[in-house]
C-alpha positions as CSV (number, residue, x, y, z in Angstrom):
1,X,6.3,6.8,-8.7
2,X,9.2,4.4,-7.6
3,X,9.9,3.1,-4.8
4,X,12.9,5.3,-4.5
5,X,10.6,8.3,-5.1
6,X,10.5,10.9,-2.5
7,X,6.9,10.8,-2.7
8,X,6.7,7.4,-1.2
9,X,7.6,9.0,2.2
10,X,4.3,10.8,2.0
11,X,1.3,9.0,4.2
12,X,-0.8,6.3,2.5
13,X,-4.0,8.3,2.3
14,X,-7.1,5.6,3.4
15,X,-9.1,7.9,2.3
16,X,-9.0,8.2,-1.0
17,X,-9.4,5.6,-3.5
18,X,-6.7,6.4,-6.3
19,X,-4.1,5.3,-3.3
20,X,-5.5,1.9,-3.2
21,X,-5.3,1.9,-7.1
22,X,-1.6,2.7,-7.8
23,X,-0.3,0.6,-4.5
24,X,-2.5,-2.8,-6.0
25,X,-1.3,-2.7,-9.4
26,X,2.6,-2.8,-8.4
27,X,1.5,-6.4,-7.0
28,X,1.0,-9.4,-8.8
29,X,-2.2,-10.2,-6.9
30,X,-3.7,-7.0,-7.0
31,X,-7.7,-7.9,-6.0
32,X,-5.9,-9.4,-2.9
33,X,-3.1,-6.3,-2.3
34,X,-6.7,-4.2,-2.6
35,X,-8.3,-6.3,0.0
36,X,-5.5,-6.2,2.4
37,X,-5.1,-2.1,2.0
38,X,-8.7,-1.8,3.0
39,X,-8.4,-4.4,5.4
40,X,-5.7,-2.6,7.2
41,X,-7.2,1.1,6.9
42,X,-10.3,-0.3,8.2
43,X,-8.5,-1.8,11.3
44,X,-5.9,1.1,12.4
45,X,-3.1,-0.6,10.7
46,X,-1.8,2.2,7.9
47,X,-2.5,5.1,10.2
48,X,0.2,7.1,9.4
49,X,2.0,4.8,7.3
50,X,4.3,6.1,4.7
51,X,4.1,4.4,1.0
52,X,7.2,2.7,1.7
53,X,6.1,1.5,5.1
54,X,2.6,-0.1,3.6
55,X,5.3,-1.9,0.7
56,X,7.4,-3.5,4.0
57,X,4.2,-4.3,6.0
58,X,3.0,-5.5,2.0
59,X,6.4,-7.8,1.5
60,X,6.2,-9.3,5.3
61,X,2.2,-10.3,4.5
62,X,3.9,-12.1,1.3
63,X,3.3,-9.9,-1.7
64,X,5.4,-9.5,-4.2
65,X,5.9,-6.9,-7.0
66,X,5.8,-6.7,-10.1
């Protein structure tokens, strides 16, 4: 999936683990993209988050992509 991809508007799902998965490994630090997703379900921050709005929050927390 791109970032363009339509499916990208779809919600980041916190609950299951194959979302953490694809989002980390777009990242060049993945074990730390990881630990911020979970980080972020854990505290309220992704609820209702689409893909592309856990990338923006992603890029303002200083992540980059691959």
């Amino acid at each position: 999936m791109s970032v363009g991809d339509k499916k990208d508007w779809h919600e980041f799902n916190c609950s299951q683990e194959h979302e953490f998965t694809y989002v980390k490994n777009l990242y060049t630090k993945p074990n730390a993209v990881y630990q911020w997703l979970k980080e972020a379900c854990r505290n309220g921050a992704l609820h209702d988050s689409t893909h592309e709005e856990v990338y923006s929050l992603l890029a303002q927390a200083g992540f980059v992509k691959i």
